[in-house]
C-alpha positions in Angstrom: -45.4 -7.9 -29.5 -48.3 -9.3 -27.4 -45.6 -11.2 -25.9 -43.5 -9.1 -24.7 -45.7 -6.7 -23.5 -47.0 -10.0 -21.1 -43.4 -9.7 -19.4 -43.2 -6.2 -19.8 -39.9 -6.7 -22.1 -42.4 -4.0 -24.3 -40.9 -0.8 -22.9 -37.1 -1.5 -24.2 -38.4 -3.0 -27.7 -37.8 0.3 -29.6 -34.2 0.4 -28.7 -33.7 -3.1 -29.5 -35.3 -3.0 -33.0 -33.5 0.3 -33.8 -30.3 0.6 -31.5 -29.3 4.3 -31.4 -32.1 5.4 -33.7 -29.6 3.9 -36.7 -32.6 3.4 -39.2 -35.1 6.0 -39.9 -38.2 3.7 -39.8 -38.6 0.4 -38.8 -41.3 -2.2 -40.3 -42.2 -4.8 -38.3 -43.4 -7.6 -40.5 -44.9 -10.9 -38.8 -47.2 -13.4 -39.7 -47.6 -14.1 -35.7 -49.0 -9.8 -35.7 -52.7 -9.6 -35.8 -53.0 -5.6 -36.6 -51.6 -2.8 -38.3 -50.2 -0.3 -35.7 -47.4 2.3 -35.0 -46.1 1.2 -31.8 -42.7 0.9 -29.9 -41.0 3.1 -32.9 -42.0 0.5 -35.4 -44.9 0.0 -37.9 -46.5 -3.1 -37.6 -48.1 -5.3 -40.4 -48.7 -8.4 -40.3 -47.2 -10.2 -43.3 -47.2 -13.9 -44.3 -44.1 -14.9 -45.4 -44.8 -15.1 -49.8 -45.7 -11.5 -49.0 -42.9 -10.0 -47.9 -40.8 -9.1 -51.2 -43.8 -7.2 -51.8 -43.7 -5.4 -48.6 -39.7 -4.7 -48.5 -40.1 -3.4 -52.4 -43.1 -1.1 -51.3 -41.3 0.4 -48.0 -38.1 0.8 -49.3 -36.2 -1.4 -46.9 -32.7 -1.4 -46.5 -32.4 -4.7 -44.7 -34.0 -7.8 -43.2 -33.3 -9.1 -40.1 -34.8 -11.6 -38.8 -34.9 -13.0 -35.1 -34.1 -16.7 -34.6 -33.0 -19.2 -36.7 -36.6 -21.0 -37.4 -39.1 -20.2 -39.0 -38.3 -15.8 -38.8 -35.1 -17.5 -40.7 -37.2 -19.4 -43.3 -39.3 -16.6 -44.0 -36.3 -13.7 -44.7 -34.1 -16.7 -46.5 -36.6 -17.8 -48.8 -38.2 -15.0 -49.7 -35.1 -13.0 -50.6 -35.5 -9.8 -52.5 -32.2 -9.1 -54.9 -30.2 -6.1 -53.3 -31.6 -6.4 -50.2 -29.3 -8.4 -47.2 -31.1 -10.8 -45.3 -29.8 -10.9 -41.7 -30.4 -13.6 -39.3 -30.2 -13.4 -35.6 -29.4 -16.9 -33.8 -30.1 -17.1 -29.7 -29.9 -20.6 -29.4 -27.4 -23.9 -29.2 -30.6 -25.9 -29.8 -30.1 -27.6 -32.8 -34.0 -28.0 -33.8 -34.2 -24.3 -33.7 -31.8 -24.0 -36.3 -33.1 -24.4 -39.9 -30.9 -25.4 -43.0 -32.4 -21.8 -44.8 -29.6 -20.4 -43.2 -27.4 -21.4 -45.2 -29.0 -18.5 -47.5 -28.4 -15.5 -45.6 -26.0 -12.7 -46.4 -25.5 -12.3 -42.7 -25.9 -14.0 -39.1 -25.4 -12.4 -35.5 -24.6 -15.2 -32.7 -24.9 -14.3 -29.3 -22.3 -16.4 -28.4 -19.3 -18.3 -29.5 -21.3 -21.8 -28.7 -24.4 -20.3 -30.8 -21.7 -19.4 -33.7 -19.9 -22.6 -33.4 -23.3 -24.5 -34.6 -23.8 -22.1 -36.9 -21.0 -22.7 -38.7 -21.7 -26.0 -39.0 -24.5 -25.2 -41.5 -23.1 -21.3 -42.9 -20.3 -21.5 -45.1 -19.0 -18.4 -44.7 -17.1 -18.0 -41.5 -16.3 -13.6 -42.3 -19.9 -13.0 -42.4 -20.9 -14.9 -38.8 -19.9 -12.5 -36.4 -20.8 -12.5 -32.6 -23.8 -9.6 -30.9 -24.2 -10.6 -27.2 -27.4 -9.8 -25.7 -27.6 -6.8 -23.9 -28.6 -5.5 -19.8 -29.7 -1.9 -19.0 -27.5 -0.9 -16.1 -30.7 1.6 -15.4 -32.6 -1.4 -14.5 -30.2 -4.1 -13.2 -27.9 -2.5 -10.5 -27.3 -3.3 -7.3 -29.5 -1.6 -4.8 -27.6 -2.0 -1.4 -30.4 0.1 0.5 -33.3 -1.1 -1.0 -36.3 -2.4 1.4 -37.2 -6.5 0.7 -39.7 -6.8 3.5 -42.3 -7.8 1.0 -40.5 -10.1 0.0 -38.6 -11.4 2.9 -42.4 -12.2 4.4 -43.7 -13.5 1.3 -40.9 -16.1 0.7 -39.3 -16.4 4.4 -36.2 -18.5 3.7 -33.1 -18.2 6.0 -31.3 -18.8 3.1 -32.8 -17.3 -0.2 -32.1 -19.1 -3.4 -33.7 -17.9 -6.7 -33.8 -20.3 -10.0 -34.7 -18.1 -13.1 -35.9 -19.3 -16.3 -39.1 -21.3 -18.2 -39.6 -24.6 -15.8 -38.2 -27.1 -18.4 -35.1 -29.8 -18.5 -33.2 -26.8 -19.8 -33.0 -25.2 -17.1 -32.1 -27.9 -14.8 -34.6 -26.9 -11.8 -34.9 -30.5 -11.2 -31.2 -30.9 -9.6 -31.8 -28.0 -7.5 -34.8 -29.6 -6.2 -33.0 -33.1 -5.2 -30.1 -30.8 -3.9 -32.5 -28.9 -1.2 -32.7 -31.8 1.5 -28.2 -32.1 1.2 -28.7 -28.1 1.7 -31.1 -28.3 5.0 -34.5 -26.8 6.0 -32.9 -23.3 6.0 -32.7 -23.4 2.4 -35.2 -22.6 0.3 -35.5 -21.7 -3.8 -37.7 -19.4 -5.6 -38.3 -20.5 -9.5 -39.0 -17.8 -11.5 -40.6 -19.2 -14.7 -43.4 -19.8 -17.1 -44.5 -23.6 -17.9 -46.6 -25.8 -15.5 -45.0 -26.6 -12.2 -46.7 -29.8 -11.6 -43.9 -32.2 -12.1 -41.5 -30.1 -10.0 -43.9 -30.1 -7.2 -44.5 -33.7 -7.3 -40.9 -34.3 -6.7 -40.3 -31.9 -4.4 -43.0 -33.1 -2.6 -41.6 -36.8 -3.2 -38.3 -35.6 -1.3 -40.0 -34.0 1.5 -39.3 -30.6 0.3 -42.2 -28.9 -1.1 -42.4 -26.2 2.1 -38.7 -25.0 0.7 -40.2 -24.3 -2.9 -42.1 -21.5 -4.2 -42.9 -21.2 -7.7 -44.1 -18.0 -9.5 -44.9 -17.7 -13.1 -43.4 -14.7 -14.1 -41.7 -11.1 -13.0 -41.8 -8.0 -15.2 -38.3 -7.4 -16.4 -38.3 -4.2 -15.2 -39.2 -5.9 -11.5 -36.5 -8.5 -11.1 -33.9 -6.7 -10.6 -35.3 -6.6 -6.9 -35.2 -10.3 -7.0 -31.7 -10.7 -8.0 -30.5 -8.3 -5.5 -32.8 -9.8 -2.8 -31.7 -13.4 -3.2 -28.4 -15.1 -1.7 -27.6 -16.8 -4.8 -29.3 -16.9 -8.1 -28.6 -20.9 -9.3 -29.9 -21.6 -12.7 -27.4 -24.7 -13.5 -28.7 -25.1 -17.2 -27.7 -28.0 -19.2 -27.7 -25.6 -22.1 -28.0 -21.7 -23.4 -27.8 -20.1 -26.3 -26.5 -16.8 -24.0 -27.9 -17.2 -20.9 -29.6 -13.6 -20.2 -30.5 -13.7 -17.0 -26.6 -14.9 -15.8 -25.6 -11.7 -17.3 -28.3 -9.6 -15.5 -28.2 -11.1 -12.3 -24.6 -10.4 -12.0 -24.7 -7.1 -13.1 -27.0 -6.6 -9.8 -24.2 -7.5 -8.2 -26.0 -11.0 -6.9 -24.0 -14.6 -6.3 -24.6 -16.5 -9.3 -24.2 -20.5 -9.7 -24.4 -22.2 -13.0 -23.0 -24.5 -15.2 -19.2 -25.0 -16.2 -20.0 -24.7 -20.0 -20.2 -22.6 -22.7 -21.4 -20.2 -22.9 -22.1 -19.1 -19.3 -18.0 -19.7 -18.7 -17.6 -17.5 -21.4 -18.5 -14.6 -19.3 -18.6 -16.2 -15.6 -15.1 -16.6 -14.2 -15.1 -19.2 -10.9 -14.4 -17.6 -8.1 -14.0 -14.6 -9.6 -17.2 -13.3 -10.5 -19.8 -16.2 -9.4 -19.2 -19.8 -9.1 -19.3 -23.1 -11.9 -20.5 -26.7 -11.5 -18.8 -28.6 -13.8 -21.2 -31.8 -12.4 -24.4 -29.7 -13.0 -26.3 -32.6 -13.0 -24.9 -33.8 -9.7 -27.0 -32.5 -6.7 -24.3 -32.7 -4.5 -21.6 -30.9 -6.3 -24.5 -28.5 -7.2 -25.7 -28.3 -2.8 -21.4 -28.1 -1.8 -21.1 -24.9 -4.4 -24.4 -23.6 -2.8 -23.6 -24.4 0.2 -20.1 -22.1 -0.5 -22.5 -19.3 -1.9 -24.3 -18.6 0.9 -22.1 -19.2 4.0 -18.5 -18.1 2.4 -18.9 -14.9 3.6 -15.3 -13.9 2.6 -16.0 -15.5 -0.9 -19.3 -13.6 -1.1 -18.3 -10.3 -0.5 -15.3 -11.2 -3.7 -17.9 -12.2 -6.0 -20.3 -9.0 -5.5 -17.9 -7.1 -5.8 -16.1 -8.2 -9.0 -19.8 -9.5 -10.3 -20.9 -5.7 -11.9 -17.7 -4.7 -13.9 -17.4 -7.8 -15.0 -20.7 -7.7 -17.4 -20.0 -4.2 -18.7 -19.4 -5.3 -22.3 -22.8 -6.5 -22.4 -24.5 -3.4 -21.0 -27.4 -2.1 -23.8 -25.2 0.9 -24.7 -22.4 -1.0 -26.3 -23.6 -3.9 -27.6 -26.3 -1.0 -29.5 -22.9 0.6 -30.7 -21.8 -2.6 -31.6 -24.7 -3.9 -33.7 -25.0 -0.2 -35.5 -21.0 -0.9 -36.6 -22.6 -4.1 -38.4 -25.5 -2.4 -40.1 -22.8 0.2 -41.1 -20.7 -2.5 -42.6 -23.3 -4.5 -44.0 -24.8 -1.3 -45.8 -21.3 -0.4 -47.2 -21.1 -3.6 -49.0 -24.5 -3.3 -50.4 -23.8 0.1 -51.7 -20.4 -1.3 -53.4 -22.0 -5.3 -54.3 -23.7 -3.6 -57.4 -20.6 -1.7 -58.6 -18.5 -4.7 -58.3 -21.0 -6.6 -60.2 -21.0 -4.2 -63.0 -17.7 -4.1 -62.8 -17.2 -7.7 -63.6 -20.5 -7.2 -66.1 -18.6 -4.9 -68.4 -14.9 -7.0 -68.0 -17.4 -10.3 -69.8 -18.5 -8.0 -71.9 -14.9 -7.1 -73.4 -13.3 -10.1 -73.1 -16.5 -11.5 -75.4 -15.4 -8.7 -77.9 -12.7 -9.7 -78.0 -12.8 -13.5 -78.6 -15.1 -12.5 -81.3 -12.3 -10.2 -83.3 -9.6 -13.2 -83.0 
């Protein structure tokens, strides 16, 4: 939880691990937790992995879930108590990330058709992979057409704001943002939002005579960036790959001009032209500056896509998507409850059928 508290992600974590107060308690049990603590709705205790059918036999647990197909997935997989569904919770497309123990459980949530199209690849039952999208608060990521940005019109004085959000890494494609800045002009400048070390970014910035038009800052509490995306005149984040892609998803629901990549899943939920604008040569720095160049100075174009860029990520605001993933538990549940009837059931039919071999 240490984690999440550093981005202050911490204050929406009992929702997440109980949406709509579905489960009476919740046990939160980690090998990566250093203490035993009530906090955030949950219990915490920190549990290695050959020690959890102890601890889901002592608590009374309904069900597992466990987040992310690694080693959370190894760990509720392979250390399966009889009766109790193991759950598993994929967020990524990245292949590494995705272990072959989970091929053992009962039950996986994708976050995306992309993420479920890999995991079929390993899961062999297709009814029991079903897609829950991650999920925005509309409390915290809205458009705020009043608000002041002085602060942060001084601090990062761009005539034309871009913002990059997401971990500095090849994922994220910050690089061809970078070699796009001198095609865009001096009166472009980007923001990068994101943990990692910057160095190599820099260095090439600074290789292409753009390092005054870069700023880099670590991290934003989640509850904060809203202001960002709202600030900014386009939020481009042209990934080479997501598993969902998050901060898409918030960003428009502020209402902000988003550019990102023509792939799944980000056109999944991002129609061009309609509710932000695709690259389909992501890696290309100038497709990527002419779409950027459209973002900012299209002013007709700009006023389309704010408008249409809200509605259009309803379905994933935190209320539905909680209603959604409390349908699943409720299903899941249901065919627990009926899994040891119907295997009586069958029980008792062997059972007569060997009486009756036995009297021919």
């Amino acid at each position: 939880m240490s984690a999440y508290e550093a981005v202050g992600c911490h204050t929406w974590a009992e929702g997440y691990y109980n949406p709509g107060k579905f489960f009476d308690r919740v046990y939160l049990l980690s090998p990566l937790e250093t203490r035993t603590v009530v906090q955030y709705g949950m219990q915490t205790v920190p549990t290695k992995p050959r020690d959890l059918p102890r601890r889901l036999r002592e608590y009374g647990v309904a069900v597992v879930r466990a987040y992310g197909g690694y080693w959370p997935c190894d760990m509720a997989c392979n250390h399966k108590v009889p009766g109790i569904p193991a759950v598993v919770s994929v967020h990524d497309t990245n292949l590494d990330e995705l272990h072959d123990s989970i091929r053992r459980a009962d039950y996986v949530f994708c976050v995306s058709e992309a993420v479920r199209d890999l995991v079929l690849t390993k899961h062999q039952r297709p009814d029991r992979v079903w897609i829950l999208p991650n999920r925005y608060d509309r409390d915290v990521m809205r458009p705020m057409p009043d608000a002041d940005f002085s602060d942060l019109d001084s601090r990062y004085p761009f005539r034309r704001r871009l913002l990059c959000v997401g971990r500095l890494s090849r994922q994220k494609n910050q690089d061809t943002v970078i070699r796009a800045l001198p095609l865009l002009g001096p009166d472009y400048g980007c923001l990068f939002i994101g943990r990692n070390d910057p160095g190599e970014l820099k260095a090439l910035a600074e290789s292409l005579g753009v390092a005054d038009q870069c700023q880099f800052i670590e991290s934003v509490r989640n509850d904060l960036l809203a202001r960002y995306y709202n600030w900014a005149d386009c939020m481009v984040t042209p990934s080479r790959w997501e598993g969902f892609g998050i901060v898409f998803i918030e960003a428009l629901a502020c209402g902000a001009v988003v550019v990102t990549s023509d792939m799944k899943p980000m056109n999944e939920y991002v129609t061009h032209e309609r509710n932000g604008l695709l690259v389909g040569a992501y890696d290309d720095r100038q497709a990527l500056a002419a779409v950027v160049r459209r973002a900012c100075d299209d002013e007709a174009l700009r006023r389309r896509l704010r408008e249409n860029a809200p509605a259009s990520v309803e379905r994933f605001e935190r209320r539905r998507i909680d209603a959604l993933e409390v349908s699943y538990y409720q299903k899941i549940l249901a065919e627990r409850e009926t899994r040891p009837a119907a295997a009586g059931g069958i029980a008792r039919a062997i059972s007569r059928l060997r009486q009756w071999i036995g009297r021919k």
